[in-house]
Each structure stands twice: as C-alpha cells, then as structure tokens.
N, CA, C and O of each residue as an XYZ file, in Angstrom:
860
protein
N      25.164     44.841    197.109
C      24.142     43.805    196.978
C      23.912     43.522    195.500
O      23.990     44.454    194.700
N      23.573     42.021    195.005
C      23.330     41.639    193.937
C      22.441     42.713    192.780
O      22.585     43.052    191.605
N      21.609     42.950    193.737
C      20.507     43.464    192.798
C      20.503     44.618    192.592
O      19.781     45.016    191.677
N      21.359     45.655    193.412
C      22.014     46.531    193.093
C      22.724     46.955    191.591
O      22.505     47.874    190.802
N      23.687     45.810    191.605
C      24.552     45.509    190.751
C      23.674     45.556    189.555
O      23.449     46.546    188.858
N      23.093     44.056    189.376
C      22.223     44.230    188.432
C      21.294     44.990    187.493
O      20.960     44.717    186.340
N      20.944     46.067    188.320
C      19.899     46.892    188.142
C      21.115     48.318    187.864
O      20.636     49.435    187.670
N      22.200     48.185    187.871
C      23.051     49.530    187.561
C      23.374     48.898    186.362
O      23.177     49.648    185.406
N      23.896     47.533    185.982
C      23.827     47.357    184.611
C      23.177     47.554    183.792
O      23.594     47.820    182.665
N      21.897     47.480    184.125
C      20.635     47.505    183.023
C      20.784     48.816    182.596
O      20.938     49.013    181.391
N      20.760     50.035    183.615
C      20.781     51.302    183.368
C      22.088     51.722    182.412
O      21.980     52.486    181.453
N      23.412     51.062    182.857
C      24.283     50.916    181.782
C      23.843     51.030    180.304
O      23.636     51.943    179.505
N      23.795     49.564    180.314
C      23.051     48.825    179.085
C      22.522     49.941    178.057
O      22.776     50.144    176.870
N      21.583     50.662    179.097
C      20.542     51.390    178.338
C      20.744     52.503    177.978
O      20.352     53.195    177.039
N      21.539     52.660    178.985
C      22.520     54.469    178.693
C      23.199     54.311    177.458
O      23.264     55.203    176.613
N      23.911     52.732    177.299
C      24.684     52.694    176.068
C      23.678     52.513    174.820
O      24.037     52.719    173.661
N      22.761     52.225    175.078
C      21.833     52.067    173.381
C      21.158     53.415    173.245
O      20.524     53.871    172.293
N      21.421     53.903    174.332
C      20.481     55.429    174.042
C      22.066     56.046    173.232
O      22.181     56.399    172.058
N      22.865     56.025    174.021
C      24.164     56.606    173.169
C      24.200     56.343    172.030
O      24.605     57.342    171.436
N      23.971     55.418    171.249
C      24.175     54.633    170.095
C      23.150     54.574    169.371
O      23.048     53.832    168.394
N      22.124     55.499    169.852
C      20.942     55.222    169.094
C      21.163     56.961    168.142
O      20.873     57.362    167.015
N      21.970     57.695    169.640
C      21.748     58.982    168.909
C      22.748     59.116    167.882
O      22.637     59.836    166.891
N      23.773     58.353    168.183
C      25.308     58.549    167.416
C      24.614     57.631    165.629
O      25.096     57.836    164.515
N      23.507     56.745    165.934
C      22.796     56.237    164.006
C      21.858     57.809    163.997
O      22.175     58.424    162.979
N      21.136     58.355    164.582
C      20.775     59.068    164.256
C      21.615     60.485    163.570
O      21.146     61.110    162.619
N      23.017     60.868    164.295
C      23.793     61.658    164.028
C      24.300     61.235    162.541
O      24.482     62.112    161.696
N      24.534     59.782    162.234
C      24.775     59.362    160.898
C      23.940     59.979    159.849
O      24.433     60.675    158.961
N      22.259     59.645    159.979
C      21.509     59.607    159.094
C      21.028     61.476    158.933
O      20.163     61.924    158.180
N      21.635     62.020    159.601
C      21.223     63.830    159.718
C      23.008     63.765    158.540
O      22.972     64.334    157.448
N      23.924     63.264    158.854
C      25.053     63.203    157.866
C      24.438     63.122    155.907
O      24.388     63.789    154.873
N      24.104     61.821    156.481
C      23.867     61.310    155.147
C      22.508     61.906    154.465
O      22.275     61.527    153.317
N      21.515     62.890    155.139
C      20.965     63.809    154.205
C      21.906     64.880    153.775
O      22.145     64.973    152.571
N      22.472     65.705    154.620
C      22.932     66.756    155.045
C      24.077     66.905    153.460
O      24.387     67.783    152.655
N      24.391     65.395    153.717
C      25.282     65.435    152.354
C      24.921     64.951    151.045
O      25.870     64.906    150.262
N      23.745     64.556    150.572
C      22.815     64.514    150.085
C      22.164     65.695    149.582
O      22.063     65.718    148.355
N      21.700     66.674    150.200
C      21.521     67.975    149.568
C      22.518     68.618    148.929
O      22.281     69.265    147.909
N      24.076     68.491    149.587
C      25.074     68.989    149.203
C      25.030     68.878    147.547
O      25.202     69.610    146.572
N      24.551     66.931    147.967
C      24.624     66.628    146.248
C      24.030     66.537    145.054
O      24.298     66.123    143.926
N      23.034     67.105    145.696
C      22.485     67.610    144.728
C      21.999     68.939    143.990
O      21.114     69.132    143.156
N      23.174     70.014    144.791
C      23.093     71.073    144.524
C      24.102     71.159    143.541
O      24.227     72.006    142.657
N      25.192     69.648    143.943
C      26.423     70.274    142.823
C      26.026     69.286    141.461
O      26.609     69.367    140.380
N      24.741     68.202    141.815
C      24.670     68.328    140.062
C      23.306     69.114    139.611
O      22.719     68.688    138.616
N      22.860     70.080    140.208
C      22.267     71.246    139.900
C      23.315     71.830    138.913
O      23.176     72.020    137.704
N      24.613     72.120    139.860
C      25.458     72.830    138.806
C      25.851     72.650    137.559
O      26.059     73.517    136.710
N      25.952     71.452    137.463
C      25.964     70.531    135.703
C      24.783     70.621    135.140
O      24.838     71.051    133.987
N      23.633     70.348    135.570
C      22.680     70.006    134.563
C      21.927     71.861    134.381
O      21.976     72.402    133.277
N      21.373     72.509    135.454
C      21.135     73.118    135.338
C      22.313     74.803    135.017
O      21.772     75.813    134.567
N      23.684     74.793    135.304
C      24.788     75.078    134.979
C      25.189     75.502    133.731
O      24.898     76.565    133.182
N      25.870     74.609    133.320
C      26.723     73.644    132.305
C      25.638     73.436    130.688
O      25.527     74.005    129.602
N      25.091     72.396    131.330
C      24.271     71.736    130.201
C      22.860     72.419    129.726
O      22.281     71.988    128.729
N      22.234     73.730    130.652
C      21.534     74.793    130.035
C      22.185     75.449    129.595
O      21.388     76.217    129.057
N      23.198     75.829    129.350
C      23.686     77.330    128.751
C      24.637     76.568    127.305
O      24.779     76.962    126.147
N      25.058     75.563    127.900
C      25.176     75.058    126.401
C      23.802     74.556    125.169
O      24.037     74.448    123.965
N      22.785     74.371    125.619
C      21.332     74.147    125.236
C      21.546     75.389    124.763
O      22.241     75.366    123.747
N      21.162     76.642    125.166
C      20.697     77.725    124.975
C      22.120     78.519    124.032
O      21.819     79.397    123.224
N      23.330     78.209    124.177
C      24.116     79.090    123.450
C      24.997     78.040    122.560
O      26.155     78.108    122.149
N      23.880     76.938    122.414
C      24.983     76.019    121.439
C      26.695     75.552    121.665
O      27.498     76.160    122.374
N      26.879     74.726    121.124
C      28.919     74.246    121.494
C      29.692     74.321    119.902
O      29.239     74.382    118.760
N      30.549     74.297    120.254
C      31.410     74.570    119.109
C      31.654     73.389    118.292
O      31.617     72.231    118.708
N      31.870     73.706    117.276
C      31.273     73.063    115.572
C      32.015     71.047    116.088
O      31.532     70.033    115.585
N      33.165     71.034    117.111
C      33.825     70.209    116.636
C      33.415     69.195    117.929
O      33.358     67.966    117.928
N      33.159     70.113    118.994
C      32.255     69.080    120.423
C      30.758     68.735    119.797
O      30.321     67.631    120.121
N      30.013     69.458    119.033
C      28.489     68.832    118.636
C      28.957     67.162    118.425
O      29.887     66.613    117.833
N      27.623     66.613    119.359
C      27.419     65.153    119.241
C      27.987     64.433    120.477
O      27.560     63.439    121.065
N      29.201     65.299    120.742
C      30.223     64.652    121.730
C      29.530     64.725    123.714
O      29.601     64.098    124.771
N      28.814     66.150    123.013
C      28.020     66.809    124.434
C      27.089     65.407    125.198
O      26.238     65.532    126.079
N      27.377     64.591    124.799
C      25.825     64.064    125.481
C      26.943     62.754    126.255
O      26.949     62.296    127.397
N      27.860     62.438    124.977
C      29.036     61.774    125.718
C      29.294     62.479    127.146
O      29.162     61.640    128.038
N      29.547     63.472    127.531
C      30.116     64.203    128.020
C      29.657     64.382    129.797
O      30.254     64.486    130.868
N      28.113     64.334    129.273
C      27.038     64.421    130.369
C      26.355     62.718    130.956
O      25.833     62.320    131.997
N      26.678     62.170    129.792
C      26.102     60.759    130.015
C      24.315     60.776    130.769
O      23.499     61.600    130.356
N      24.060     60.068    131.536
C      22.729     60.246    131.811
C      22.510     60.929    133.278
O      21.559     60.724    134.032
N      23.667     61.825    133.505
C      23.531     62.634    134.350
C      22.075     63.760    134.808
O      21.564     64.272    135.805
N      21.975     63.717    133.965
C      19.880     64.208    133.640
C      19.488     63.529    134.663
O      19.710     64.076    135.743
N      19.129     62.816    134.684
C      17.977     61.108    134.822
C      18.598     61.150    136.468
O      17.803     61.005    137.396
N      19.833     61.326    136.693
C      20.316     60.788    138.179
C      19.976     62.215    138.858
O      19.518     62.173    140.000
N      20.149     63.371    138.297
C      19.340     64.354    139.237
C      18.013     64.495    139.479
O      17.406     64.875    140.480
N      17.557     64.029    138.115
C      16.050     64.483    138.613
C      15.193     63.765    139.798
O      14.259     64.151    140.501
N      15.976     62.465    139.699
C      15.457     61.056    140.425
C      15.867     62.076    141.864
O      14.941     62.675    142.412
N      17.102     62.196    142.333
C      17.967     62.279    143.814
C      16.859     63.537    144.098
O      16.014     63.199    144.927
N      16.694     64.886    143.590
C      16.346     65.982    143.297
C      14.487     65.836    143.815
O      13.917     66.266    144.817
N      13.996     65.092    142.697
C      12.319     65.143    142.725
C      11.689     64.251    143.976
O      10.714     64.653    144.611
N      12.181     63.327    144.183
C      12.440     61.953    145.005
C      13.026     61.276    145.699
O      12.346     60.568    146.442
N      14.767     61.150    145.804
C      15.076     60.271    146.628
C      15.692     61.293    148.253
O      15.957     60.737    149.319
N      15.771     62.521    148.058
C      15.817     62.903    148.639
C      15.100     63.462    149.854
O      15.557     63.446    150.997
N      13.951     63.946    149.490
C      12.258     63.425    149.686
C      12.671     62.566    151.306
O      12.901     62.920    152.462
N      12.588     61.269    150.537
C      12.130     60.125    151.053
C      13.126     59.427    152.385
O      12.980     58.688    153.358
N      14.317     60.297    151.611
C      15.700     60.147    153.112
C      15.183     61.007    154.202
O      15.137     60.558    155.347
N      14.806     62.169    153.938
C      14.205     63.351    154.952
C      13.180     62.621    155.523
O      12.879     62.537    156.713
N      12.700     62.131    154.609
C      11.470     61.239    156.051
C      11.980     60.340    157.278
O      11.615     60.184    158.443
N      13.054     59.796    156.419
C      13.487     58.862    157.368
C      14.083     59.132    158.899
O      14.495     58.251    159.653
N      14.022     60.804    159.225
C      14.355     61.380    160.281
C      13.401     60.804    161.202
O      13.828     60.597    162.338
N      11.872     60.419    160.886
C      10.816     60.213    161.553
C      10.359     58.716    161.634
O       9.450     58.168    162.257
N      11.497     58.173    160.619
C      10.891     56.400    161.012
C      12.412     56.177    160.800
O      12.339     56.305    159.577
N      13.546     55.979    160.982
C      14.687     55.657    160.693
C      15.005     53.632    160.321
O      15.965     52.979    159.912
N      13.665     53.331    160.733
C      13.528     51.787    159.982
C      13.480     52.124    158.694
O      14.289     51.545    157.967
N      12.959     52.684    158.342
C      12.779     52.873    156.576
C      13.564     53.173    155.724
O      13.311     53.402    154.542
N      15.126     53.209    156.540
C      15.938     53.675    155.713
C      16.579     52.815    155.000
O      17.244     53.322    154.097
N      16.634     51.061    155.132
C      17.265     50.024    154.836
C      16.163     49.712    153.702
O      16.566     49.236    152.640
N      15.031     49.916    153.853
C      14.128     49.597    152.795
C      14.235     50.079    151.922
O      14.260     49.414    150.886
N      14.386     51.858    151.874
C      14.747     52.596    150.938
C      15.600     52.532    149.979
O      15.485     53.081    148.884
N      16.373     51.947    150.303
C      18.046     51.284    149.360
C      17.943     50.031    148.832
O      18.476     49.709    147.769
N      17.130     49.133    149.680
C      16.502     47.885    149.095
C      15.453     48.152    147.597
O      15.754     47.573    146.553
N      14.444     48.920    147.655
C      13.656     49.027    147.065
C      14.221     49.619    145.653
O      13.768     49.415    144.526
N      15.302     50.384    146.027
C      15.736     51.120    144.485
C      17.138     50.690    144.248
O      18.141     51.307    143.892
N      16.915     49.478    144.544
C      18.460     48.708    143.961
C      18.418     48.945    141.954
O      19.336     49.517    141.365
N      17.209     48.384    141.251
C      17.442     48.184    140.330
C      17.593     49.969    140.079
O      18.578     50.384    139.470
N      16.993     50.523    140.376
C      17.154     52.254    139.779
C      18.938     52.529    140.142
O      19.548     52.290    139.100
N      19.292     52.679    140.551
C      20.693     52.860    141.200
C      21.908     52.227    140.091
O      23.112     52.345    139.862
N      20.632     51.440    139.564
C      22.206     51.047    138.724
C      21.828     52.274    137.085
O      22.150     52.201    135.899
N      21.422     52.773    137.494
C      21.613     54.068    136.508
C      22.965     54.844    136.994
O      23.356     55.904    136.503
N      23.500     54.249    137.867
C      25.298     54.799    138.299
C      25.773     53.861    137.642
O      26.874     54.252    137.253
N      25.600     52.917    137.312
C      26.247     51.754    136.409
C      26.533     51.939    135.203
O      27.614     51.728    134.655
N      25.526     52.360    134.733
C      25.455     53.241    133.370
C      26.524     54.694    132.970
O      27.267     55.028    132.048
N      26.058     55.256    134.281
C      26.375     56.629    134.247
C      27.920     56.146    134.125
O      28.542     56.545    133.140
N      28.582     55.306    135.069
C      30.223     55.147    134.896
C      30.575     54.374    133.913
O      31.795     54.531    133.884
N      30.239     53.472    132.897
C      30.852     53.176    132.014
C      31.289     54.016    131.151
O      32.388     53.914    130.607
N      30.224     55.190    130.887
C      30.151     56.083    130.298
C      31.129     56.917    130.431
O      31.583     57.471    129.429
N      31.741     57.217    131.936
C      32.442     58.278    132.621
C      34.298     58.018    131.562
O      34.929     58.909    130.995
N      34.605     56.768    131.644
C      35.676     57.025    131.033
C      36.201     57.645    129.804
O      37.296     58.149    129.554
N      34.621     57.394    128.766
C      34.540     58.182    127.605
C      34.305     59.866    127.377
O      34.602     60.640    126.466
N      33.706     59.994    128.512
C      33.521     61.623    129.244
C      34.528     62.240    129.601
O      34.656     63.433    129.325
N      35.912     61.209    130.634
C      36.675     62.168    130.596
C      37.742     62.533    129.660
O      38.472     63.517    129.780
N      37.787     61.450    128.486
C      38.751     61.434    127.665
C      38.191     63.081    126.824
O      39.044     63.921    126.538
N      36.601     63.337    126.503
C      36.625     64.166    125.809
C      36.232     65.431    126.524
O      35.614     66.275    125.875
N      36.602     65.724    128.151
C      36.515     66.471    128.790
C      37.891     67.529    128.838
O      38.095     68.743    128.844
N      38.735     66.177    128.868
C      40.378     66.841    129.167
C      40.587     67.539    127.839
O      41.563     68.286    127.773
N      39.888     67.420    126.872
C      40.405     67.931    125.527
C      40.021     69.084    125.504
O      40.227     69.697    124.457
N      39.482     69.640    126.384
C      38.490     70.806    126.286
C      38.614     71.938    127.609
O      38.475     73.137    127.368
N      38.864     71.494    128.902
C      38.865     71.623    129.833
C      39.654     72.938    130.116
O      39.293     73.744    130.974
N      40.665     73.082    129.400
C      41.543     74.635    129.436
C      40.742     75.416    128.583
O      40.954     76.615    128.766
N      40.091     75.234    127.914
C      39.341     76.059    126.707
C      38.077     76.435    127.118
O      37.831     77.134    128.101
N      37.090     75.844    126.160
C      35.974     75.885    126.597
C      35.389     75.511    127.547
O      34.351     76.062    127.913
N      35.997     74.340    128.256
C      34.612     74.443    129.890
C      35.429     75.440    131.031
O      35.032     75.816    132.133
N      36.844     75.743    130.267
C      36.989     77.217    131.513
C      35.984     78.557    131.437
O      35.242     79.229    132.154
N      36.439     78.477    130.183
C      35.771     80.034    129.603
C      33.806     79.804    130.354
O      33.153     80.747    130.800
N      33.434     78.718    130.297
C      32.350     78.061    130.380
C      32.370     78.376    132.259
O      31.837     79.373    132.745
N      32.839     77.679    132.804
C      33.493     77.669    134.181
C      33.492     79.079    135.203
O      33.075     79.336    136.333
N      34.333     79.946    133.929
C      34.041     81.471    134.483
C      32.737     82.310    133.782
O      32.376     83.317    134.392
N      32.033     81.964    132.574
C      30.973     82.325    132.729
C      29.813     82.251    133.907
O      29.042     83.069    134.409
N      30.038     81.122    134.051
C      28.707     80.358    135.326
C      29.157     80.695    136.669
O      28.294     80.741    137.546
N      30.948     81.053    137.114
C      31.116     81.767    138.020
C      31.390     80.571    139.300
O      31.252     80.743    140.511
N      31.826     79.314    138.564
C      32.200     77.910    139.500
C      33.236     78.291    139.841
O      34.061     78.999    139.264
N      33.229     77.582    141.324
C      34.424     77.559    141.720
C      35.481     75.889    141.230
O      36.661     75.619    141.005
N      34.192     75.177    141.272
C      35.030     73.586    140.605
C      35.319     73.507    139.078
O      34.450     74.128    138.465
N      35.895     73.163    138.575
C      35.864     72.497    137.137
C      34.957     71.332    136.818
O      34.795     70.477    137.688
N      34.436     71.236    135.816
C      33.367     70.389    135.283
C      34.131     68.910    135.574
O      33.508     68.007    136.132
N      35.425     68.753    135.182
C      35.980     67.047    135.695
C      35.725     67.180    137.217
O      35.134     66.136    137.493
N      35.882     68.063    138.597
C      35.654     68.074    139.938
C      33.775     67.683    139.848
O      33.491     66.492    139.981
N      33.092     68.266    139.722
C      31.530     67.851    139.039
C      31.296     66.840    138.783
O      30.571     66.095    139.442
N      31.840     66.584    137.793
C      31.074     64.752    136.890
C      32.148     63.800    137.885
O      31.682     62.730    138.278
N      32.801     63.963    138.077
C      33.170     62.571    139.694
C      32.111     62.685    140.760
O      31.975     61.819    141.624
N      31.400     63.711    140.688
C      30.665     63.481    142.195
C      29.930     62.204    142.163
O      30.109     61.463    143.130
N      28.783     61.637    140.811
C      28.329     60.463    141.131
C      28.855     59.513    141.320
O      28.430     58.458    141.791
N      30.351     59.943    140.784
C      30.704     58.029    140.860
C      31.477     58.070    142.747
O      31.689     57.072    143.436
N      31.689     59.244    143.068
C      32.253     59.541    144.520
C      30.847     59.626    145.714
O      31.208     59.955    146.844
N      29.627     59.412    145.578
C      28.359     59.579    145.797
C      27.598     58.135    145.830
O      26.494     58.114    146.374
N      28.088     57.000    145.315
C      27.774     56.229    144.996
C      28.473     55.278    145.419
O      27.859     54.213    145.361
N      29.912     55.167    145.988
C      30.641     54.687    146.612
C      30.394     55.448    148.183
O      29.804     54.568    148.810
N      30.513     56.305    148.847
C      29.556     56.821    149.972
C      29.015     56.423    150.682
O      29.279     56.330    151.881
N      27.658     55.913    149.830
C      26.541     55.049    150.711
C      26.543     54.139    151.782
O      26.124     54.073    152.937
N      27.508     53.100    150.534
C      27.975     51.950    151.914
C      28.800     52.235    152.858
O      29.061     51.265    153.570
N      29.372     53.316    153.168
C      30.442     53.692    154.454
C      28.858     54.181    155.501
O      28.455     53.592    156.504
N      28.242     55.411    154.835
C      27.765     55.765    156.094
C      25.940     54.810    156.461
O      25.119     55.123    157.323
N      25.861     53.744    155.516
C      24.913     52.589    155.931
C      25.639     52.156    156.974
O      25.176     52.152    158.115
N      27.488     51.533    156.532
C      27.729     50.583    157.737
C      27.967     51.433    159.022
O      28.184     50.858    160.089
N      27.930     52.837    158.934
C      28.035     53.214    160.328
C      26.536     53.566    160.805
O      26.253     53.776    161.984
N      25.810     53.597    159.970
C      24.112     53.569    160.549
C      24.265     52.051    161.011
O      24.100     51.829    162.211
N      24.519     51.151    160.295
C      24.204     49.712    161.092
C      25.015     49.317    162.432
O      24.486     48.555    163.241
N      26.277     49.831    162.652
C      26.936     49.342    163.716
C      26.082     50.616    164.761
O      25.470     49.676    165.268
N      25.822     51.187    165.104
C      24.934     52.142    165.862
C      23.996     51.551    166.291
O      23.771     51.449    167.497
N      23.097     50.928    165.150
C      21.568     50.823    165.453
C      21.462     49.327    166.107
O      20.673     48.975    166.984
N      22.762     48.298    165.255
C      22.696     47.328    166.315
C      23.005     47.377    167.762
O      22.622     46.636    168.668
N      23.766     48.392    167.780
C      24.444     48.803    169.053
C      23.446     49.256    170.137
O      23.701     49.184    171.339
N      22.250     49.745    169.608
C      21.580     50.256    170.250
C      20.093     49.065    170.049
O      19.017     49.599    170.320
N      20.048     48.139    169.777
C      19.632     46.916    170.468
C      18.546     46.972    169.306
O      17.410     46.785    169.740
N      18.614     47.165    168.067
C      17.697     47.486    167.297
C      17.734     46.222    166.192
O      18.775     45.602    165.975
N      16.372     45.899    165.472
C      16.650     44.769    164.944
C      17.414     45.300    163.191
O      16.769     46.090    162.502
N      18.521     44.855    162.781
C      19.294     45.531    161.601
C      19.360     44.201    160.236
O      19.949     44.163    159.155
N      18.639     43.443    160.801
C      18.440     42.375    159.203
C      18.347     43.381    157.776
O      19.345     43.420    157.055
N      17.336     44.045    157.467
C      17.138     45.050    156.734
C      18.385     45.630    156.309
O      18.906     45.650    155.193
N      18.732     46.059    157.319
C      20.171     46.782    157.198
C      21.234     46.170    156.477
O      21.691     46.721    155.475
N      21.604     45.246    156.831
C      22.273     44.604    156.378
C      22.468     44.156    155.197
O      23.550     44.137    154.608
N      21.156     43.675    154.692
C      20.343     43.324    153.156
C      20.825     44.804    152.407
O      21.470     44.740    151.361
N      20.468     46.142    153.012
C      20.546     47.690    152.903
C      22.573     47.418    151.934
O      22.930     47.524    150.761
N      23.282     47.083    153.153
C      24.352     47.361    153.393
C      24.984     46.558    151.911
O      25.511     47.131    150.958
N      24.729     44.989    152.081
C      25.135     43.976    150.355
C      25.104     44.935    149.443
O      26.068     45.328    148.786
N      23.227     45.595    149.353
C      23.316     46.208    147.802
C      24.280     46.976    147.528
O      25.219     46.707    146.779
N      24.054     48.244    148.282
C      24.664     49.160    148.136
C      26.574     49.276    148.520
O      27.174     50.351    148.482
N      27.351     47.721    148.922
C      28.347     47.430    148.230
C      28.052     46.303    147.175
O      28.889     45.406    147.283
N      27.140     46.070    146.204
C      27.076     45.746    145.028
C      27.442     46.376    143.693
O      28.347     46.148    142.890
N      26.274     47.386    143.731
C      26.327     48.689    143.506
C      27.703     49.460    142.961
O      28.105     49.732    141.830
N      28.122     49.635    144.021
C      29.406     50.378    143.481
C      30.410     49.516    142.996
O      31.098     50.151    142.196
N      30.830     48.280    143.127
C      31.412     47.213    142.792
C      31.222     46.877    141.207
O      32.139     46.579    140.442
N      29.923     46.982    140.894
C      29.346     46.917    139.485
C      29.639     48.374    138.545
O      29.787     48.512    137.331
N      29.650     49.408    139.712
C      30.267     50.647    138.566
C      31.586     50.643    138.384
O      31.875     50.969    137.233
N      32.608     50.375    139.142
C      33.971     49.782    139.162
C      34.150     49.183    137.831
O      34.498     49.742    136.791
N      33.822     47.816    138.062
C      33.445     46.981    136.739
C      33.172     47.887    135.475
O      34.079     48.057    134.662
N      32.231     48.329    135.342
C      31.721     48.864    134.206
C      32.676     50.229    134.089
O      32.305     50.729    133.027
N      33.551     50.943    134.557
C      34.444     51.653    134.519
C      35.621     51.401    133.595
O      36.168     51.921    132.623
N      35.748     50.216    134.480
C      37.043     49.302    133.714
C      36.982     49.160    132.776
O      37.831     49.545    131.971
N      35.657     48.374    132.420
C      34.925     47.872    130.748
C      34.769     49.539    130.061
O      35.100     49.436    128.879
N      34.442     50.808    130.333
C      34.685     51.772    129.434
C      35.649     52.205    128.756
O      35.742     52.676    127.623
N      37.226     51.741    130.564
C      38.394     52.431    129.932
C      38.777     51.672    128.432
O      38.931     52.169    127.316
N      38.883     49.886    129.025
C      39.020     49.197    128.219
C      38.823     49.592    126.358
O      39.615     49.469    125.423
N      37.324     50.120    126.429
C      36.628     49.888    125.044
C      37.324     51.916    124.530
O      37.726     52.185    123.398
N      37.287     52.565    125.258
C      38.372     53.310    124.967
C      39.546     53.206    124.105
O      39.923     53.508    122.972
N      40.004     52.555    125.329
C      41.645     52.469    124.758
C      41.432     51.254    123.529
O      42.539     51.134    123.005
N      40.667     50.519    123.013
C      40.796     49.706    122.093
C      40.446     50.854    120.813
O      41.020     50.875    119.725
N      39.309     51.821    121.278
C      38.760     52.963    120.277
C      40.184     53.623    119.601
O      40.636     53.409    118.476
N      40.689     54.429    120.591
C      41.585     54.893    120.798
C      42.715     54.202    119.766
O      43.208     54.814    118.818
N      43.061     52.695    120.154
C      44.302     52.408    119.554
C      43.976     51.682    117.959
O      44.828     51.033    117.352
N      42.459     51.963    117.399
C      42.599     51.741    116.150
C      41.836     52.964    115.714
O      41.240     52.956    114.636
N      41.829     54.097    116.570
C      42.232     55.507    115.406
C      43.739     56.185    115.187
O      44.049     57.122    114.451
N      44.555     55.400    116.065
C      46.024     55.948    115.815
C      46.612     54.964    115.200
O      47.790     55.067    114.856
C-alpha cells in the first residue's frame, strides 16, 4: 500500500541524516583530536627548541638568524593553544558554530600567511645547521622529529582545514542541515592556504634573488 511505502521512506530518509549527521560529527571529534595533536608539536618548538636556546644562547654565527628561523611561530601557538582550541571543543555542543568560527578569524589566520613567506627563508638557514646544531639540539630535548619535520606542521595544518570543513559540509548537508555558513566556512579557509602558497613562492623568489647577488 501507498502509504506504507511512503512512510518507510521517510524513515529511510531519516535513518540516512541520522547516519550523516553522526559521520559530521565523527569529522569534527577528527578535527579537534588533531588539533591537540597540533599543538603539542608546536609546544615542541616554542616551548622545546626556542626555550633552551633563550636560556643557553646559539652560536656566535646563527645570532640574529634565530628569529628567521622561528618566524612568528610564537603568536600561532599561543593563539591555537590559549584559544582556538578552546572554542573548537565547544563546538562538540553546538556544531553550528563551527563555520562561524573560521569565518570570524579569517583575518587572524593569515598570521599563516606571514608565517610562510617567512618559511622559505627558515629553511634555507635550517638546512645549514640541521646535522649540527639542531641535532645535537634534537637529542638534547630527546625528539623524535627534526626541527625541518616541526616548522612544516603550520604550513601542513593550514592546508588541512579545508579537507576536513568539506567533509563536515558534505555530512551536515547530507543530514538535512542548513550549511550556507559552511560553505562561506569552506571559501575562506581555501583562501587562506592559497594566499600562503602565494606568499611561499614570493619568499622562495626573494631568496633566490638574495641568494644570487651574494654569490
């Protein structure tokens, strides 16, 4: 009978947005989950790395270069660390708020913009060093990564976002939810990394121009 029919679809229907509601939720337990990860490993740099060089000084010929090195890696932990992390954990309890959240700190975010122009000049004076002192450095602190595995995490952290937004958004539409937000969510944050790209390029660039009128 018709209404039979009908009425087993609906339950369908609904079975499938409940499925899909849990599979955005399974996303967004991801995207803290890895989120703490990341900010334990630039714990390891700032609090790591860049205290014990504070405290035991660098050698006569890296002074000055150190800050090259770290770029404003400071500033992006304390933010993820004091705050943005915070505010993702909430989002277990309103999971609307999570498109806002990325909306709202578009302009902060581009402190990854910063941070990667910077990165190409970091690793040029990383590799110079990297068998030497940030090993010896490396096995003091008792890492298992090398400081170049480390300073990629933001720019690998920052590209991220927009994969597991667009699988929060295909979920949540899926599950009959209104995702405008999301979406708006989804632009920035492939803006975002698009603009550190850019500004990557523009470091290697001003590099290699550095570079080819000191040789």
């Amino acid at each position: 009978d018709d209404s039979t029919s009908q009425c087993s679809g609906t339950v369908d229907s609904e079975e499938e947005r409940n499925i899909a509601l849990e599979k955005s939720i399974y996303v967004l337990t991801e995207l803290i989950e890895t989120e703490r990860l990341y900010v334990e490993d630039l714990g390891l740099i700032v609090q790591g790395y860049m205290a014990t060089m504070g405290n035991q000084g660098v050698p006569e010929d890296l002074r000055g270069k150190d800050r090259i090195v770290f770029g404003n890696i400071h500033q992006i932990y304390d933010w993820h660390k004091d705050y943005f992390l915070g505010e993702l954990e909430k989002c277990v309890g309103d999971p609307d708020s999570l498109a806002r959240l990325f909306i709202k700190h578009e302009r902060r975010l581009h402190m990854y913009v910063v941070y990667c122009q910077n990165k190409p000049k970091s690793e040029h004076i990383v590799s110079e060093y990297i068998e030497t002192y940030f090993e010896d450095l490396r096995q003091q602190l008792g890492h298992r990564l090398q400081l170049n595995d480390l300073l990629i995490k933001p720019v690998q952290r920052i590209m991220k976002y927009q994969l597991l937004l667009k699988d929060f958004l295909k979920y949540y539409s899926k599950a009959g939810k209104d995702v405008e937000e999301l979406q708006r969510a989804v632009e920035v944050m492939c803006f975002v990394p698009k603009r550190c790209n850019d500004m990557m390029n523009v470091g290697r660039l001003q590099g290699f121009e550095v570079r080819s009128a000191v040789f």
